[in-house]
C-alpha positions as CSV (number, residue, x, y, z in Angstrom):
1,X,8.7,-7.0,7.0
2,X,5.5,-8.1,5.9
3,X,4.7,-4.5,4.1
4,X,7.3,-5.5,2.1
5,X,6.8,-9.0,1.5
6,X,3.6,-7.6,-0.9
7,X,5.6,-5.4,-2.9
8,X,4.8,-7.7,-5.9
9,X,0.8,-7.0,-5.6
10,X,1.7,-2.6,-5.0
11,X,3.4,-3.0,-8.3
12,X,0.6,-4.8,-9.6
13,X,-1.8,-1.5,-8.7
14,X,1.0,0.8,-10.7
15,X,1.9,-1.7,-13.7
16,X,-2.2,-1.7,-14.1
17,X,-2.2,1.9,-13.8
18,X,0.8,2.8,-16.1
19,X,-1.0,1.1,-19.0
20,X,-3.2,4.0,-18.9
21,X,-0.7,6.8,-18.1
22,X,2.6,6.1,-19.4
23,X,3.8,8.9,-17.4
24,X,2.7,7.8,-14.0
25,X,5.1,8.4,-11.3
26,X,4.9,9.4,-7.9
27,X,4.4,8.7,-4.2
28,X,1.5,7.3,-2.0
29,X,1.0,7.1,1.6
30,X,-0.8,4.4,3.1
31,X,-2.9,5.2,6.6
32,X,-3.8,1.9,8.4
33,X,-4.8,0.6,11.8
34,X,-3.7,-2.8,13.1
35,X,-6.2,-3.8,15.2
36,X,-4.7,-6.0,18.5
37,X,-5.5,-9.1,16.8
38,X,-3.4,-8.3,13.8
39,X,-5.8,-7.5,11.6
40,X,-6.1,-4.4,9.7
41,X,-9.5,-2.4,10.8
42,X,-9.1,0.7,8.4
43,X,-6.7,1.5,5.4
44,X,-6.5,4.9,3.2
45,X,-4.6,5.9,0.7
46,X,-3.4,9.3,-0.5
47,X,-1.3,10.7,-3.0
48,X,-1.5,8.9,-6.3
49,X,-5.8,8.6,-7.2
50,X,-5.0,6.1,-10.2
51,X,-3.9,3.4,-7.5
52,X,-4.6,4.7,-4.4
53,X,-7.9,2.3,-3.7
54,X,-5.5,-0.3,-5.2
55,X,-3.1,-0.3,-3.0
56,X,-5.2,0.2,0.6
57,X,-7.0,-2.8,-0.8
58,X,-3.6,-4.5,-0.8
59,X,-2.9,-3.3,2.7
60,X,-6.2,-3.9,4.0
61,X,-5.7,-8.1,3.6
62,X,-2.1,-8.1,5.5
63,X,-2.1,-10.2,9.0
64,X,0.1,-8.8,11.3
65,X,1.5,-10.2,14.5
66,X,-1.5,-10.0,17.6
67,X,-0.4,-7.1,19.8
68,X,-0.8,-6.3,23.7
69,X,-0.8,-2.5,23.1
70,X,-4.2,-2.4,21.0
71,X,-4.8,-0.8,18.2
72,X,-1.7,0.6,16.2
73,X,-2.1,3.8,13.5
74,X,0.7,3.4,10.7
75,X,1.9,6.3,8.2
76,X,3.3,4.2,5.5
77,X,5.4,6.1,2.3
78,X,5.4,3.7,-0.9
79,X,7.1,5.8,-4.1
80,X,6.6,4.5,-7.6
81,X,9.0,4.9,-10.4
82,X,9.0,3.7,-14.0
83,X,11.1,1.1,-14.8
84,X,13.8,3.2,-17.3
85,X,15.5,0.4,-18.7
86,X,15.1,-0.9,-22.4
């Protein structure tokens, strides 16, 4: 969906992140509201401080479909790995 059709600019927030910690691994959940016009009103992120900022940011510019139901809260899991190939 259109969480994933970003996954280049999350990766983005970790590649930036693993030049500083090689070691960086680990999961994130992303808190956002999708207001009924499809725009997101609020996004937090939790779980990884390096990127966390990072990746709400990348959250926070989405447009989602309009909605009739109002405003929508979304628990979102994102895990990051290191790529292990040579």
């Amino acid at each position: 969906g259109r969480i994933r059709a970003h996954n280049a600019k999350y990766r983005a927030c970790y590649e930036a992140a693993l030049k500083k910690d090689p070691e960086l691994e680990g999961k994130v959940v992303v808190k956002f509201v999708i207001e009924k016009d499809g725009k997101v009103s609020s996004a937090k992120a939790e779980g990884m401080p390096a990127i966390d900022d990072c990746i709400a940011r990348a959250i926070g510019k989405i447009r989602f479909p309009s909605n009739t139901r109002g405003s929508i809260t979304v628990n979102y899991p994102f895990a990051f790995t290191r790529d292990r190939r040579r």
